[in-house]
N, C-alpha and C positions, 0 to 999 in steps of 0.2 A: 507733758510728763506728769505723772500722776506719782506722788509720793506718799509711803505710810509710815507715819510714827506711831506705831500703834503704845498703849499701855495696858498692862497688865496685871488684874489683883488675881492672889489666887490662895483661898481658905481652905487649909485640908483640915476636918475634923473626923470626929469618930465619938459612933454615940455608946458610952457602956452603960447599961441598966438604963434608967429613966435622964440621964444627964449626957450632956452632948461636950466634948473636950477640944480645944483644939491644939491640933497638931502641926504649926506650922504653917505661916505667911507668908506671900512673895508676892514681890512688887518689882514684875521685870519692865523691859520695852523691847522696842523691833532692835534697839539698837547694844541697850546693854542689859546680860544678864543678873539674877542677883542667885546669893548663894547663903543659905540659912542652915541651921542644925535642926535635922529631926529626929526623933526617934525612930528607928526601922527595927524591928524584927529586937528590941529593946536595947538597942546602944545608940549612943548619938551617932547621927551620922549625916556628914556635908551633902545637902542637896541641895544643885542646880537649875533653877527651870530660867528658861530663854526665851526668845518666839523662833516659831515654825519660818523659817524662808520660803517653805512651799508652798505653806496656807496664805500668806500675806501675795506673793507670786503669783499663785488660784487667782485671789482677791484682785489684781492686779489687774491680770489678764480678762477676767471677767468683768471689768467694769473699763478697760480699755475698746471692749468687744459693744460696748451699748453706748459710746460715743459717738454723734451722730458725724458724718464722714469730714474734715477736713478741720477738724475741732480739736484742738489740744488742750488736755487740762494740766493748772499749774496748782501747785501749792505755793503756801509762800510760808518762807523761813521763819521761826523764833524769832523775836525783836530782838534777841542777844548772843542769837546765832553770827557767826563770820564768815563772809562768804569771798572769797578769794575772784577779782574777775578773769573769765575767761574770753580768749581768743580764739581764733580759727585764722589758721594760716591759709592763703592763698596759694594752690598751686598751680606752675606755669607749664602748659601743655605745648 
C-alpha cells in the first residue's frame, strides 16, 4: 500500500506597476483543507484550496504500475500518529 500525505504551499501574488503584492497564502494537505481571506473582484472573500483526489489517485496508480511485480510498498505513520489494530476474521466454508 502506498500512501500520500502530501503538503501544500500556495502564494498567489499580483504584480501592479514595478512591485509584486501578495494576495493570499495557503498551506493545505491531502488531508485537510485550509481556508484564508482574499481579495477577489475587491471584497474579501473566504477562499478554500484543498488537494486534488484525482491528481494524488493519478499519482497513485502510476507509481503502483512501476512496482516491480509481487512488491508492496508501505509507508509508515507519523511517530504521533495512532493507529488502531486491525483483524481479519476467518471465514468458515
Amino acid at each position: 500500500m502506498v500512501q500520500v500525505n502530501s503538503e501544500y504551499f500556495l502564494t498567489v501574488t499580483k504584480r501592479i506597476g514595478d512591485k509584486t503584492h501578495k494576495l493570499g497564502e495557503w498551506h493545505f494537505s491531502s488531508r485537510e483543507p485550509d481556508t484564508q481571506t482574499a481579495d477577489v473582484s475587491y471584497k474579501p472573500t473566504q477562499v478554500t484550496c484543498q488537494s486534488s483526489n484525482k491528481l494524488e489517485n493519478d499519482f497513485l496508480t502510476e507509481v503502483g504500475a512501476r512496482l516491480p511485480a509481487g512488491n508492496v510498498g508501505t509507508s509508515q505513520p507519523a511517530p504521533d500518529s495512532v493507529i488502531a489494530p486491525v483483524t481479519k476474521k476467518k471465514s468458515r466454508k
